[in-house]
C-alpha positions as CSV (number, residue, x, y, z in Angstrom):
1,X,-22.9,-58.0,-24.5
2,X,-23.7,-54.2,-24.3
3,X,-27.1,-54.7,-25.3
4,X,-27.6,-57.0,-23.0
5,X,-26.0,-55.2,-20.3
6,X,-28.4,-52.4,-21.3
7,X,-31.4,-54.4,-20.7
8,X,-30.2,-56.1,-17.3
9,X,-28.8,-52.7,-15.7
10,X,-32.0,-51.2,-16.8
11,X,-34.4,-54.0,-15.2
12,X,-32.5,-54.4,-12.1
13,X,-33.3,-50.3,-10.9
14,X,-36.9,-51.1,-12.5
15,X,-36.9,-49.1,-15.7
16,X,-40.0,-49.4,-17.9
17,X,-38.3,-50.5,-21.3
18,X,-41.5,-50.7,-23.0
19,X,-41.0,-47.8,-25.3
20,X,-37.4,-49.3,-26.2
21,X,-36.9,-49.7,-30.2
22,X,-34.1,-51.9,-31.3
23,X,-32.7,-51.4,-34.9
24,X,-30.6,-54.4,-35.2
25,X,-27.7,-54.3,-38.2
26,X,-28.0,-58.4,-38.0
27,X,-30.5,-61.7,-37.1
28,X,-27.9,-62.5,-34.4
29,X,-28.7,-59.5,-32.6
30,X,-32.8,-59.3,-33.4
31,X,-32.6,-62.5,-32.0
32,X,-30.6,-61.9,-28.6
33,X,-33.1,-58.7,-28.1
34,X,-36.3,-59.9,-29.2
35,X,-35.0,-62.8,-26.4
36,X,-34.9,-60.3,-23.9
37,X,-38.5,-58.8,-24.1
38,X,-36.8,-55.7,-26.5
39,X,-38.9,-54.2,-29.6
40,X,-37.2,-54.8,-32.5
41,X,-37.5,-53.5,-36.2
42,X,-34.5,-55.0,-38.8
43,X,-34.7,-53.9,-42.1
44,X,-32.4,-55.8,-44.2
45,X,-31.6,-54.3,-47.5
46,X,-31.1,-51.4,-45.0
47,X,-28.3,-52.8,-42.7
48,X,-26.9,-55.5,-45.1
49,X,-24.2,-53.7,-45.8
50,X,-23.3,-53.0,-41.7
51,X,-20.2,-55.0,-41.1
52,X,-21.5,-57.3,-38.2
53,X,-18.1,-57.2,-36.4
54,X,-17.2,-54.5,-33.8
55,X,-14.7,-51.8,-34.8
56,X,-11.2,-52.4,-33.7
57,X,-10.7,-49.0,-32.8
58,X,-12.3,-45.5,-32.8
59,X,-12.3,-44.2,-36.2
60,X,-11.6,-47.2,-38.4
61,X,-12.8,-48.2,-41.8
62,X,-15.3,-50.7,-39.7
63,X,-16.5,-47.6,-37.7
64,X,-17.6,-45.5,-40.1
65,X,-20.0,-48.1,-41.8
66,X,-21.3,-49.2,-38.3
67,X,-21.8,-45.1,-37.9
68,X,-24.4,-45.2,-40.7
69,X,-26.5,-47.5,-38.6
70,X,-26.9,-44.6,-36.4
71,X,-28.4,-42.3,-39.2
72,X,-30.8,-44.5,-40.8
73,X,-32.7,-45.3,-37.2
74,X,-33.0,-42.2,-36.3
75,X,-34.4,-41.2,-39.8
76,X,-36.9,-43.2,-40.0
77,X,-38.2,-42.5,-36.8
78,X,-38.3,-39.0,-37.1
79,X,-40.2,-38.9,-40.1
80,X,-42.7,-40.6,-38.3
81,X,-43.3,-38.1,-36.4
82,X,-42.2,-39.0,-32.8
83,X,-39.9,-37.4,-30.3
84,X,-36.5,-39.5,-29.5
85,X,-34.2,-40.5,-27.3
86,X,-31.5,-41.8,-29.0
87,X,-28.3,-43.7,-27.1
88,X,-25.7,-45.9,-28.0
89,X,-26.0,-49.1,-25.9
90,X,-22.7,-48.1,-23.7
91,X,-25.3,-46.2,-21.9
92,X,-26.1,-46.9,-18.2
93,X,-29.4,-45.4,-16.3
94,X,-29.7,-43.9,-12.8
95,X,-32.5,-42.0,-13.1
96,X,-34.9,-42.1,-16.0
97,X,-33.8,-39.1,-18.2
98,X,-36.8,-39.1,-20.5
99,X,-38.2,-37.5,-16.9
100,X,-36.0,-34.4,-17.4
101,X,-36.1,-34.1,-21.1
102,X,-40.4,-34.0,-20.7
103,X,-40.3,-31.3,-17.7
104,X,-42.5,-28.5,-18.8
105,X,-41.3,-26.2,-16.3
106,X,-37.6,-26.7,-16.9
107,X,-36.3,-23.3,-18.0
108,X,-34.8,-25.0,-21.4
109,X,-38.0,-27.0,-22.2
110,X,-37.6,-24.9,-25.5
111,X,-34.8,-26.3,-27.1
112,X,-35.3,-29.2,-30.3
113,X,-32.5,-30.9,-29.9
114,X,-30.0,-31.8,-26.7
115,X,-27.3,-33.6,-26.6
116,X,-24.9,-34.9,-24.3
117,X,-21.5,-33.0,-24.1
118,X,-18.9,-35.2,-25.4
119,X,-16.1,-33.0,-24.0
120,X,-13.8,-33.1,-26.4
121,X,-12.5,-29.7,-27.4
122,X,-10.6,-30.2,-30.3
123,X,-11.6,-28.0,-33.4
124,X,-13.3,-30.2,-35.9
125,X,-16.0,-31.1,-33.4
126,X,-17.0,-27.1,-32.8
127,X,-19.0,-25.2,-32.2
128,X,-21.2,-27.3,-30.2
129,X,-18.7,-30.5,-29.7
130,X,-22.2,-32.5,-29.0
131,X,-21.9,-36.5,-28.4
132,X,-23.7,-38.7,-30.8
133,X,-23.9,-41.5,-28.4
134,X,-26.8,-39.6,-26.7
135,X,-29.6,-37.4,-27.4
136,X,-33.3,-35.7,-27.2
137,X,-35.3,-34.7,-30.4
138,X,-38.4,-33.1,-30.1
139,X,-40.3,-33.5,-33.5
140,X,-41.0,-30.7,-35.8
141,X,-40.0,-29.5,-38.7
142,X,-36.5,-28.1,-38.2
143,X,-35.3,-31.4,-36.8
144,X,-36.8,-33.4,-39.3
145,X,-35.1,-31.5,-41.9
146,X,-31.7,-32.1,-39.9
147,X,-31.8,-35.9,-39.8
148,X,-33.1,-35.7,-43.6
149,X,-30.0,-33.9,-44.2
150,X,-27.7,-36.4,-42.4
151,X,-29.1,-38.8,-44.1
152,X,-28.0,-37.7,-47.4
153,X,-24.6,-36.7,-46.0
154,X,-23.8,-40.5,-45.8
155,X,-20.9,-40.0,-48.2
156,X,-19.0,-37.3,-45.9
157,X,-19.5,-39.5,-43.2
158,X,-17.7,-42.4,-45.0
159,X,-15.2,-39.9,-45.5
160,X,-14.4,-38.9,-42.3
161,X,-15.3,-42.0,-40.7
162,X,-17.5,-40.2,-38.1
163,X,-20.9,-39.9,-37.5
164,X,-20.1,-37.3,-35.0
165,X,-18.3,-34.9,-36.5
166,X,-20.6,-34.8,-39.6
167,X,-23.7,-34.1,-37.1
168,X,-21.9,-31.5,-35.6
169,X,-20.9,-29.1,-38.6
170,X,-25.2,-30.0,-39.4
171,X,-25.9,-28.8,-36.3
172,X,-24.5,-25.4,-37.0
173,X,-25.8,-25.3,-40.5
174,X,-29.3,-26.0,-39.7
175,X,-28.8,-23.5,-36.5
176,X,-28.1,-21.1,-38.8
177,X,-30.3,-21.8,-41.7
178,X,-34.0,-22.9,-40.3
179,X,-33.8,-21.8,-36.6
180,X,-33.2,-24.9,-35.1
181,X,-32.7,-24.4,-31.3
182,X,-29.8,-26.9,-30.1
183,X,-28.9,-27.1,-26.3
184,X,-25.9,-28.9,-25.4
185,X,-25.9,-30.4,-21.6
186,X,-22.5,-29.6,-20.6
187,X,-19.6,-31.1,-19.1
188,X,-19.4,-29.2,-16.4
189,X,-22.7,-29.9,-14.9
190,X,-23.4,-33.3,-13.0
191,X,-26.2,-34.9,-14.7
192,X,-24.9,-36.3,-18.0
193,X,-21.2,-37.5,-17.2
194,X,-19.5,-39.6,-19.7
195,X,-15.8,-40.7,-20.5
196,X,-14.5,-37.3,-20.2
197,X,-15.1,-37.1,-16.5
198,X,-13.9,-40.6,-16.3
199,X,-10.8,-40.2,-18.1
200,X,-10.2,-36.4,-17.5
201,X,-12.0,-35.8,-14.6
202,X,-11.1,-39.2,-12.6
203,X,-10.3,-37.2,-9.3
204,X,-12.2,-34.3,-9.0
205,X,-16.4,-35.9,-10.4
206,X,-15.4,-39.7,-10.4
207,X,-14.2,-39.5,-6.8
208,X,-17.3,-37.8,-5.7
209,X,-19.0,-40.4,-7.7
210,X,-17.8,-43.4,-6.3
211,X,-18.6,-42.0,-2.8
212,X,-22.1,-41.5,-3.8
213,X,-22.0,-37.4,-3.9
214,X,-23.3,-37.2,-7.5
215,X,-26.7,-38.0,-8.6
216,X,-26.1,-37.9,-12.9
217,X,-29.0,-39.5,-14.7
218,X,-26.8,-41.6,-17.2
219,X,-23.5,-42.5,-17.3
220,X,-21.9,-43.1,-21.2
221,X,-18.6,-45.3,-21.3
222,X,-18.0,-43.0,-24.2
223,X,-14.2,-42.1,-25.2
224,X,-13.0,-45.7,-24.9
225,X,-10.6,-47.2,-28.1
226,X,-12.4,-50.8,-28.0
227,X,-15.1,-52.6,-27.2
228,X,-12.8,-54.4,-24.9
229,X,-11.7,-51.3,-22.9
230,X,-15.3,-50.5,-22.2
231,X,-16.2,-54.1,-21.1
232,X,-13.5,-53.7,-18.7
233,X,-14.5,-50.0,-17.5
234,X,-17.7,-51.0,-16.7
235,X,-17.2,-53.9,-14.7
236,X,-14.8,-52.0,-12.5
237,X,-17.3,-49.0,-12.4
238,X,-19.7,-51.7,-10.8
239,X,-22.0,-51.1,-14.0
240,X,-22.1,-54.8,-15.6
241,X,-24.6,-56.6,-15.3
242,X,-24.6,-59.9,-17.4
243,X,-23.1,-63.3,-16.1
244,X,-20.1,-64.7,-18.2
245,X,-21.5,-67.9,-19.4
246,X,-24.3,-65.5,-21.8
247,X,-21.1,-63.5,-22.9
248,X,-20.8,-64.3,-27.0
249,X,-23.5,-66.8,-26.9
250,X,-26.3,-66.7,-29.1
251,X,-30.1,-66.4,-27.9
252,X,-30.9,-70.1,-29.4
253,X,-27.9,-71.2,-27.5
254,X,-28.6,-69.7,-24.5
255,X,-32.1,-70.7,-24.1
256,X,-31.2,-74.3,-25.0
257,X,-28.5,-74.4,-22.2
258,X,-29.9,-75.2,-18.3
259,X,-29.2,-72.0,-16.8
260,X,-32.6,-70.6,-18.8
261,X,-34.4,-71.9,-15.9
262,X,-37.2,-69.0,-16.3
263,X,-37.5,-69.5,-20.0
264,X,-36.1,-66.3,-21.0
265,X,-33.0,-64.5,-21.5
266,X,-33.3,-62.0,-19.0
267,X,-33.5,-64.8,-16.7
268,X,-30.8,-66.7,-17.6
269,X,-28.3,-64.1,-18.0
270,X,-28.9,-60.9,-15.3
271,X,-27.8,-60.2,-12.4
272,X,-30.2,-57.8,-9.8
273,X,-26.6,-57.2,-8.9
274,X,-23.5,-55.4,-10.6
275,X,-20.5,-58.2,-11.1
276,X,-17.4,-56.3,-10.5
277,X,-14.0,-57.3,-11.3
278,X,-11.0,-55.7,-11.2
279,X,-8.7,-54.4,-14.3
280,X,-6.7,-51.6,-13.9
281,X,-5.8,-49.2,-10.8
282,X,-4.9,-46.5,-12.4
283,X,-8.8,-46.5,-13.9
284,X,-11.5,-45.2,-11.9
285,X,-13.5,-47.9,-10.3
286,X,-16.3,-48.5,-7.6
287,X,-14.4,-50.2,-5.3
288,X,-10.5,-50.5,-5.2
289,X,-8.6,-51.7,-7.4
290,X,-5.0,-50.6,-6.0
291,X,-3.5,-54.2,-6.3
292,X,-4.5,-54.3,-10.5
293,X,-1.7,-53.3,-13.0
294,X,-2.2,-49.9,-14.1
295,X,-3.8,-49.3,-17.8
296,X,-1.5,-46.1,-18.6
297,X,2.3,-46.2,-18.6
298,X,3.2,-45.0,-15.1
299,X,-0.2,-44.9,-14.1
300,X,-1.2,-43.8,-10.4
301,X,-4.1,-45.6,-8.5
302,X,-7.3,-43.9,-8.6
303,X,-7.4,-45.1,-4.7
């Protein structure tokens, strides 16, 4: 459902997702994307071992395999040679970012790496407490060497069960070690929000945001427990864009049923419009929600 949102949100503010590469962890997703007009490129004997369900919570045994994923695509491109944006699918576009990452004039055009502040300050994600749902690589050979190195750090990351964390402590090595210049957009600027503004910062940027005062590139439902909790964040945030009946379906199925009037998936299933629904009040959300139970225990209404 997240990759589908992806591609529907994306179409319906007329982003060019031509240059979009898929690494699939199983045939049922290939198929659904490769329905929807997306590049694909599944290696098997790569992801066979990717559990295909979603993680029941941040962290879990599930989690950390599904983390891997995340090392081998970005590998493999990067030793082609290519500079790339890398984002999870909980990603939602505003503006097309790749415009501010390829901005000669910017006055940190000279970093090699950027990533997206996660926000989180706790100590095992210092120094740079960068968010691995998100980020710019320009190719050379200090960030090459980086993603070479992650990639043989596959057993720490087992360990730890994050992806994250592992990149992180990398980040600083490689700083350190072979120059490699790392620029972290941070949370206290307004173009790359994610779910610590819209968990910790629900009143102060989220309000503004709502009332159309902030003008962010992305947004990342990042900092969620579940898939579940995210689903329901961005249909209140007026960011979902896929009609229920294509929710769990397969592409064969989809395309069999009579809703694929236009012969495709994107037809069948996206909305030019976000489909909002209402969860929680004490949640931020686009429009309000005041009358919802609250997700928090004594939770006050974001309106």
């Amino acid at each position: 459902e997240l990759l589908m949102n992806l591609v529907c949100s994306s179409r319906s503010r007329g982003f060019d997702l031509g240059n979009l590469l898929l690494f699939p962890t199983d045939l049922f997703s290939k198929e659904l994307a490769e329905g929807m007009g997306i590049a694909t490129y599944y290696a098997e004997k790569l992801m066979e071992n990717i559990p295909q369900e979603e993680a029941a919570r941040y962290g879990d045994a599930t989690f950390g395999h599904i983390m891997m994923a995340k090392v081998i695509c970005v590998q493999l491109v990067s030793e082609l040679g290519y500079d790339i944006l890398f984002q999870d699918v909980d990603v939602i576009w505003y503006k097309d970012p790749l415009e501010f990452f390829h901005d000669p004039t910017s006055a940190i055009a000279n970093f090699d790496v950027y990533f997206q502040d996660d926000g989180n300050r706790q100590e095992r994600y210092a120094p740079y407490s960068a968010n691995s749902g998100f980020y710019y690589i320009r190719s050379n050979q200090r960030s090459r060497l980086l993603f070479r190195t992650m990639m043989y750090s596959g057993d720490l990351i087992f360990a730890c069960r994050s992806h994250q964390q592992i990149l992180i402590t990398l980040l600083a090595e490689a700083n350190s070690l072979s120059g490699l210049r790392v620029k972290v957009l941070s949370r206290d600027e307004d173009d790359f929000p994610g779910g610590y503004h819209y968990h910790m910062k629900r009143d102060s940027y989220m309000k503004d945001f709502v009332k159309g005062k902030k003008d962010p590139y992305i947004f990342h439902m990042s900092w969620t427990l579940n898939k579940d909790d995210k689903l329901k964040f961005l249909k209140q945030m007026g960011m979902w864009y896929v009609s229920d009946e294509c929710v769990h379906k397969k592409a064969t199925d989809i395309l069999s049923g009579t809703s694929a009037a236009g012969g495709d998936i994107v037809s069948a299933c996206c909305s030019a419009e976000p489909l909002f629904t209402c969860y929680y009040k004490d949640k931020p959300s686009i429009k309000s929600c005041a009358q919802s139970p609250p997700k928090d225990k004594y939770g006050v209404s974001f309106w």
